[in-house]
C-alpha positions as a Python dict, from the first residue, in 0.01 Angstrom:
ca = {
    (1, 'X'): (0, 0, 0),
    (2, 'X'): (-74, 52, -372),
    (3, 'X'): (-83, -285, -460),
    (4, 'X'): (-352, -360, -187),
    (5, 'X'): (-582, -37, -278),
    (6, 'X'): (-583, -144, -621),
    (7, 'X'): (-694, -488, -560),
    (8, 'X'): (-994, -295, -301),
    (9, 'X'): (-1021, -49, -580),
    (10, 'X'): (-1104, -336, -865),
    (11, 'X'): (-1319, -543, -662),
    (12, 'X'): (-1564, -258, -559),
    (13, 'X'): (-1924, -293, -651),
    (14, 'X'): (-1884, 75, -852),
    (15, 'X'): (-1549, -7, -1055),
    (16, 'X'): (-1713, -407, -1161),
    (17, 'X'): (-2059, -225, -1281),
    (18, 'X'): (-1849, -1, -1503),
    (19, 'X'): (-1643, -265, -1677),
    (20, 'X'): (-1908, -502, -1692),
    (21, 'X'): (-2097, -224, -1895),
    (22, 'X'): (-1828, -143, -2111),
    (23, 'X'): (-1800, -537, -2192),
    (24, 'X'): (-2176, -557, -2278),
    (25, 'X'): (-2079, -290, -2504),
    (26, 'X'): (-1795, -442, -2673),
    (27, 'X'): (-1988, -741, -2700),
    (28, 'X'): (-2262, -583, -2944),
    (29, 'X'): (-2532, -626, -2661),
    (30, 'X'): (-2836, -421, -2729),
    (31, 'X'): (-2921, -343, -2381),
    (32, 'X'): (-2897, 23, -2260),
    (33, 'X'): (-3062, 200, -1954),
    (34, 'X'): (-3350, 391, -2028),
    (35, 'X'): (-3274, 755, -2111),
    (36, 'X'): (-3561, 889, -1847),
    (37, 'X'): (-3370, 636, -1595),
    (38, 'X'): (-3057, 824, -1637),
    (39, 'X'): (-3153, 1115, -1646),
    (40, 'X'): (-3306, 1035, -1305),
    (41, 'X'): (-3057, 905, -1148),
    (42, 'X'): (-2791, 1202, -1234),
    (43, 'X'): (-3061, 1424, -1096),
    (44, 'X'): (-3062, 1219, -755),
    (45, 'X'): (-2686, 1200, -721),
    (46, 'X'): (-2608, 1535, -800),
    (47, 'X'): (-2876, 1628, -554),
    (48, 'X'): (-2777, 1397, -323),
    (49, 'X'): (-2348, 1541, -302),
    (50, 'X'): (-2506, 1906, -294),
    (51, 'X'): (-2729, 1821, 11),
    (52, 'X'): (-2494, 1588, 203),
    (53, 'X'): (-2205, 1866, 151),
    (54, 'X'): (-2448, 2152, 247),
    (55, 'X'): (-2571, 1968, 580),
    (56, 'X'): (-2217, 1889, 677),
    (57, 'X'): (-2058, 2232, 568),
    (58, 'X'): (-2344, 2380, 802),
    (59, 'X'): (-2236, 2138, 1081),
    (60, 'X'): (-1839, 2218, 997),
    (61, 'X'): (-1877, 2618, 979),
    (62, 'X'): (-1817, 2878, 704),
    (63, 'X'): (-1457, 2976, 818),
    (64, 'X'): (-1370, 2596, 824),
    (65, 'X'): (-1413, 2568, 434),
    (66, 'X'): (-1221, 2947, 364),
    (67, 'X'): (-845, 2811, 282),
    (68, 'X'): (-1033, 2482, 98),
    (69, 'X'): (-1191, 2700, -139),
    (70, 'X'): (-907, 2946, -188),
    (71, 'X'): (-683, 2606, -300),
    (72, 'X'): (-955, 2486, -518),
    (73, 'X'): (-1011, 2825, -692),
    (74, 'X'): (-598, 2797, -752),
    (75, 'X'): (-643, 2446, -879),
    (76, 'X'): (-913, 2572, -1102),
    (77, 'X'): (-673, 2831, -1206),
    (78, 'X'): (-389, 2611, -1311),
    (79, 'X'): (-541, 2298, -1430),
    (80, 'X'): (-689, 2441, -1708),
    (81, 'X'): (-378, 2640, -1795),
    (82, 'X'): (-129, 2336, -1789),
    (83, 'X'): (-400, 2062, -1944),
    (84, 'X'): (-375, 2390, -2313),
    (85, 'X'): (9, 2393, -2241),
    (86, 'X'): (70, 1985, -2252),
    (87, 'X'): (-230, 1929, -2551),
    (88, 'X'): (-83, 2202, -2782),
    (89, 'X'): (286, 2052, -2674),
    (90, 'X'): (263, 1646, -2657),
    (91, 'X'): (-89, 1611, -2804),
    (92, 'X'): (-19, 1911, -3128),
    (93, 'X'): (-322, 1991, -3124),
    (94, 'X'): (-473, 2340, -3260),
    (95, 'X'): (-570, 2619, -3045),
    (96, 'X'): (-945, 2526, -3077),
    (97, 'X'): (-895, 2150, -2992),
    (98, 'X'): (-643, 2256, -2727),
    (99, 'X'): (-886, 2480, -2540),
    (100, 'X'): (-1157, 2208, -2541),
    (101, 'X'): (-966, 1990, -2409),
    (102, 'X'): (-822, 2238, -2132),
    (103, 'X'): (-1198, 2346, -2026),
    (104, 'X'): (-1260, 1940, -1948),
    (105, 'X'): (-957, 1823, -1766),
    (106, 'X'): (-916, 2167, -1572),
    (107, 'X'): (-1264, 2119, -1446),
    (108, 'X'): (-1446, 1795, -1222),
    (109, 'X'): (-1600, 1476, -1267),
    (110, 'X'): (-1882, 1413, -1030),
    (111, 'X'): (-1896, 1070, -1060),
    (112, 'X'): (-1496, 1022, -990),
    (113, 'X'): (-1529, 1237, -689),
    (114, 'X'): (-1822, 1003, -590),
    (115, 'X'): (-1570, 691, -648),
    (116, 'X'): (-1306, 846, -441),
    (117, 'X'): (-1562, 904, -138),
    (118, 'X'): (-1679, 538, -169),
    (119, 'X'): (-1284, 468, -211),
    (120, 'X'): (-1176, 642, 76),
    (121, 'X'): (-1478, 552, 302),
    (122, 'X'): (-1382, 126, 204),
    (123, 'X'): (-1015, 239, 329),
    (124, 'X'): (-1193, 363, 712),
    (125, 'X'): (-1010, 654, 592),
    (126, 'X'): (-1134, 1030, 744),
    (127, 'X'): (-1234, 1297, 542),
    (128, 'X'): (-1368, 1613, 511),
    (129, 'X'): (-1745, 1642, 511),
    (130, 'X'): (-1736, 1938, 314),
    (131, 'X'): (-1607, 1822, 15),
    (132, 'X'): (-1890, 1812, -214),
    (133, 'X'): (-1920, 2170, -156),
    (134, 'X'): (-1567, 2241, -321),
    (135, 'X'): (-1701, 2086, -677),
    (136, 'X'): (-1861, 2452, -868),
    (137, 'X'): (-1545, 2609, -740),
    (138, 'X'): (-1357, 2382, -930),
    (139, 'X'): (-1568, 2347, -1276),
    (140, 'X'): (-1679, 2722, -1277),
    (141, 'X'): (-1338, 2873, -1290),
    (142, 'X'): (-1175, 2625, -1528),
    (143, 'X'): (-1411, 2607, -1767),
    (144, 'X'): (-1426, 3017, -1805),
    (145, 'X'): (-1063, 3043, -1794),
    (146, 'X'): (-1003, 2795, -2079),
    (147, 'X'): (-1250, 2955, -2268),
    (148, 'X'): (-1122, 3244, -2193),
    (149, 'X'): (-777, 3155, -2324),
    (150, 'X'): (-820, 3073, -2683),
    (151, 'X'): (-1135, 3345, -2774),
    (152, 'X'): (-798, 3624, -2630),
    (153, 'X'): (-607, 3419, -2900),
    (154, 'X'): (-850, 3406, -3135),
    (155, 'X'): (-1097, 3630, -3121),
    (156, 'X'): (-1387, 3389, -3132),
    (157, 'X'): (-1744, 3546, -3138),
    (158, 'X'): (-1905, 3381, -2841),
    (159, 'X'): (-1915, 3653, -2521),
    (160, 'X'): (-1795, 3561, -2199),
    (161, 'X'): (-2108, 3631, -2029),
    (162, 'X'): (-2281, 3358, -2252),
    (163, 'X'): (-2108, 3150, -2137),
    (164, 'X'): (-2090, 3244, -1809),
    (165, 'X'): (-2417, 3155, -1789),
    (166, 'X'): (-2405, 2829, -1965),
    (167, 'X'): (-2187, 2710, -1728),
    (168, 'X'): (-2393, 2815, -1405),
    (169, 'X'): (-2730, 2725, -1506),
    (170, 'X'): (-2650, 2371, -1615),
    (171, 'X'): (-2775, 2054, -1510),
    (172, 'X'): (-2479, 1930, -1256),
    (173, 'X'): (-2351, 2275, -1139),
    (174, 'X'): (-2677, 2403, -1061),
    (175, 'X'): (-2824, 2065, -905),
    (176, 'X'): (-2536, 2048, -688),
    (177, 'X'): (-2532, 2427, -583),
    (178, 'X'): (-2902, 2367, -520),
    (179, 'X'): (-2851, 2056, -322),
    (180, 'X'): (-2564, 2248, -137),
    (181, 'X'): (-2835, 2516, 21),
    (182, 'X'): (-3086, 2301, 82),
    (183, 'X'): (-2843, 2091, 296),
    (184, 'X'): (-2699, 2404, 464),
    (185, 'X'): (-3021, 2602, 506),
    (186, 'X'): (-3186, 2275, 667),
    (187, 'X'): (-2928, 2119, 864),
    (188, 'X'): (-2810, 1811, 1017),
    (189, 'X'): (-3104, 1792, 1209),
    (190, 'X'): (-3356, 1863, 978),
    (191, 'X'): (-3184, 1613, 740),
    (192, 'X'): (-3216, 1293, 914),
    (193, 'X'): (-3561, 1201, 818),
    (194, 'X'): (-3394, 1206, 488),
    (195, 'X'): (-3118, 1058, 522),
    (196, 'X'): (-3233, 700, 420),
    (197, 'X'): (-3295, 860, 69),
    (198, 'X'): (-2983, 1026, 16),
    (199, 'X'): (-2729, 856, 179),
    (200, 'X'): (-2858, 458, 226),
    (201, 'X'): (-2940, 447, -146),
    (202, 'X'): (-2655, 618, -275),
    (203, 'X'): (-2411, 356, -358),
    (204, 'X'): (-2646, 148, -524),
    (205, 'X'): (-2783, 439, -744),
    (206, 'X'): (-2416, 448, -826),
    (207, 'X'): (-2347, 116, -963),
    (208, 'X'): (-2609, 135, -1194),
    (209, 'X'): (-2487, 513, -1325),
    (210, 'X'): (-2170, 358, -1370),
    (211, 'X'): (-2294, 52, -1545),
    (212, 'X'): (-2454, 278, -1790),
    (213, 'X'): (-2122, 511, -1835),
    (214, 'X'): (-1940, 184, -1871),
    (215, 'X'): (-2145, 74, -2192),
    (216, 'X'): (-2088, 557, -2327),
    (217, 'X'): (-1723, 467, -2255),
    (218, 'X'): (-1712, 144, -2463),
    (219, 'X'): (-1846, 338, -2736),
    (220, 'X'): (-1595, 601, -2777),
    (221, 'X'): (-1325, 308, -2798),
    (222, 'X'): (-1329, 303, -3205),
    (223, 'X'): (-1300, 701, -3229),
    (224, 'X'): (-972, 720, -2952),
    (225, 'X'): (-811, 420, -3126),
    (226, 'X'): (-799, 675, -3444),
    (227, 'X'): (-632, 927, -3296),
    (228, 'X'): (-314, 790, -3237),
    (229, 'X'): (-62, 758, -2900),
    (230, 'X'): (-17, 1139, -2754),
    (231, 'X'): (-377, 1164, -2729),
    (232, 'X'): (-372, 854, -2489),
    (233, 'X'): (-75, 957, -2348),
    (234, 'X'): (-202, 1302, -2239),
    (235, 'X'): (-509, 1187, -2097),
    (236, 'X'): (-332, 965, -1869),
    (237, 'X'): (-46, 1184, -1808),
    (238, 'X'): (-258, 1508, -1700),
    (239, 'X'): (-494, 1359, -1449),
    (240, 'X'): (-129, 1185, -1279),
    (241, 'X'): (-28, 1526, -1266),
    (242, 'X'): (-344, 1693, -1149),
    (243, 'X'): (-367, 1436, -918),
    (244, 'X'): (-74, 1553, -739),
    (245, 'X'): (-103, 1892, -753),
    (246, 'X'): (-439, 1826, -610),
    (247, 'X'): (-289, 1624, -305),
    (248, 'X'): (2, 1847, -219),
    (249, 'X'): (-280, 2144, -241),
    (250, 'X'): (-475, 1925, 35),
    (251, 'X'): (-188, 1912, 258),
    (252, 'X'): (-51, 2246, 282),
    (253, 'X'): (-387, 2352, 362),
    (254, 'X'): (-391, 2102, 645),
    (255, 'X'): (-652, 1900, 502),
    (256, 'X'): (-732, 1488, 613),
    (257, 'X'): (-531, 1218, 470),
    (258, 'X'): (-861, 1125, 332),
    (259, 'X'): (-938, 1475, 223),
    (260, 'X'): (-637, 1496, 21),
    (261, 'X'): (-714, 1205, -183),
    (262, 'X'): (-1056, 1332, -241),
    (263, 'X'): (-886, 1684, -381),
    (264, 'X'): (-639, 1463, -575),
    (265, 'X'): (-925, 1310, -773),
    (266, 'X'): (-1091, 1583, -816),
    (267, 'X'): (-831, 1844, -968),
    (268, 'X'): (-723, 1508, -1149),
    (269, 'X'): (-1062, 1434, -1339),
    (270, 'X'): (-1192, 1549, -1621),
    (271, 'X'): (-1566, 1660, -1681),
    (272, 'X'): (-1821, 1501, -1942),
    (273, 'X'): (-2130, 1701, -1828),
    (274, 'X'): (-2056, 2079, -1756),
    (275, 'X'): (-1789, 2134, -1956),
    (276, 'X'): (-1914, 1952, -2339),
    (277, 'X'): (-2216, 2193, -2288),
    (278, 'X'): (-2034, 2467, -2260),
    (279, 'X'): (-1810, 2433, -2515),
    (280, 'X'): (-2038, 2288, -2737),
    (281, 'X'): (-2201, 2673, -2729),
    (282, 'X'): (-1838, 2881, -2698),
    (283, 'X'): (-1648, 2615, -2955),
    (284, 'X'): (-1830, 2423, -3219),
    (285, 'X'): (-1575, 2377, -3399),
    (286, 'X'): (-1418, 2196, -3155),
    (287, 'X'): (-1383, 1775, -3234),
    (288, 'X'): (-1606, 1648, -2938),
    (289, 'X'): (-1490, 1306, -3040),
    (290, 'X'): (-1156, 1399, -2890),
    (291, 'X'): (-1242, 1552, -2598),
    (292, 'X'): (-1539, 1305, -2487),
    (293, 'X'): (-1327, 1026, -2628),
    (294, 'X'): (-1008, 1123, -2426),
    (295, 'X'): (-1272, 1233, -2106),
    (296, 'X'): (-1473, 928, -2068),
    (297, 'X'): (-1307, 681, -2310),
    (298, 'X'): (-962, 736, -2144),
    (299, 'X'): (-967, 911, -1830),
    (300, 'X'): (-1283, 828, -1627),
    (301, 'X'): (-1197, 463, -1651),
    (302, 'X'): (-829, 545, -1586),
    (303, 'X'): (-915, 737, -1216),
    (304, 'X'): (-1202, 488, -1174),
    (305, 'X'): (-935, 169, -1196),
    (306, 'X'): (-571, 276, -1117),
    (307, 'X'): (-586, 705, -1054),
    (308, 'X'): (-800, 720, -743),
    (309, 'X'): (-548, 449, -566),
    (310, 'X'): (-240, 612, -610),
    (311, 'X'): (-400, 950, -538),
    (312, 'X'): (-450, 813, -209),
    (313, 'X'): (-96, 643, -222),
    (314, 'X'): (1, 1043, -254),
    (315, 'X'): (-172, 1147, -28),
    (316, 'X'): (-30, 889, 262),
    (317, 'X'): (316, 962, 91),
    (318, 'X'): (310, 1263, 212),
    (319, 'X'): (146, 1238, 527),
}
């Protein structure tokens, strides 16, 4: 099984655009994606997982998403708490650096959640159609309570409320949160004539966001390969145990096979948009080479590659 959904994994349009732009990287091309490009194109995906989630939440029913959320807010609880445990424990690193760390890998990766979708939709494989909705319940919480964390140990001057607010009003939490109402407020029906926009031209939206993160990831390989062993230890280690927290979360809630793959990768991922603003306001003191290098120079590609398959491997495990 593993062996087989790696291969499918490696050979998918999404997981090739990302290593072919971390090798035009490493090859000292001087090609990049335009910056408005980008930007568009993070707009229209996380637009895209907020309406699809909202339209199919709407179609699904509030009470059907109730003990889904209640397991994510957990997961947001205790990923952030283990990921300050294991970097001030394997990693040594200071309180500061700890909790910087802790607010990334206890909160989400849109992107990997995208990849496990596409992963788990190449596998025929059912899942949940709520998903997408599940994503702020997952950042929100984890970034506040690692925060949270080292300002009670330390005393730092930022105010909770600050960022609080950081966290809510930026770029992927509110898109998606946005997206999420429009698609519930509209509806299924009401979505259709739509539909070719943000579900036909998704994937190939994708591979060219991914191409792009491929060439940021390349870029942060000279700063990790400073940093010695435990740092690339932990940020393998932590998403493998995320991962399966995530998946055993998904089935004692009765969730799909499919469904809890897609939680797997998603308590197992690390963020590189939400959380590096907020800490960049509550900790700037914090390195951001190590936790954007261990983020997306480490862990992205590590989920993108090998995680997201043996998430799923988990998941059927336990089936």
């Amino acid at each position: 099984m593993i062996s087989s959904a790696l291969l499918n994994n490696m050979l998918s349009p999404m997981v090739l655009a990302f290593w072919m732009g971390a090798i035009a990287t490493l090859l000292r091309t001087n090609f990049r994606v335009p910056q408005p490009v980008y930007t568009a194109i993070s707009i229209y995906l996380l637009l895209a997982i907020g309406i699809k989630g909202g339209g199919e939440l709407r179609h699904a029913g509030l009470l059907a998403i109730l003990l889904p959320s209640l397991a994510t807010l957990l997961l947001g609880i205790v990923t952030p708490l283990t990921s300050y445990v294991i970097a001030r424990r394997l990693a040594k690193l200071d309180r500061i650096n700890a909790a910087a760390l802790a607010a990334h890998y206890g909160s989400v990766s849109a992107v990997t959640f995208l990849a496990a979708q596409q992963f788990c939709k190449s596998l025929s494989v059912p899942c949940e159609g709520f998903m997408p909705s599940l994503i702020p319940l997952l950042e929100v919480p984890a970034i506040i309570i690692a925060l949270t964390v080292v300002r009670l140990r330390t005393g730092g001057p930022c105010s909770l409320r600050t960022v609080v607010h950081e966290v809510v009003t930026g770029p992927s939490v509110l898109l998606m949160i946005s997206g999420v109402v429009i698609g519930f407020a509209a509806g299924p029906e009401r979505l259709k004539p739509i539909e070719p926009f943000y579900v036909s031209g998704f994937p190939g939206a994708l591979v060219l966001f991914l191409f792009e993160l491929g060439m940021v990831a390349a870029e942060e390989l000279p700063v990790l390969l400073g940093q010695g062993v435990r740092l690339g230890i932990f940020a393998t280690m932590v998403p493998l145990l995320h991962g399966l927290l995530g998946v055993v979360a998904g089935r004692i809630i009765g969730l799909s096979e499919g469904g809890c793959g897609v939680l797997g990768a998603m308590a197992a991922s690390a963020s590189y948009i939400a959380a590096p603003a907020a800490v960049r306001i509550a900790l700037p003191e914090a390195n951001p080479s190590l936790y954007l290098g261990c983020s997306l120079g480490i862990t992205f590609p590590f989920n993108l590659t090998l995680g997201i398959p043996i998430y799923f491997t988990f998941s059927r495990m336990l089936a």
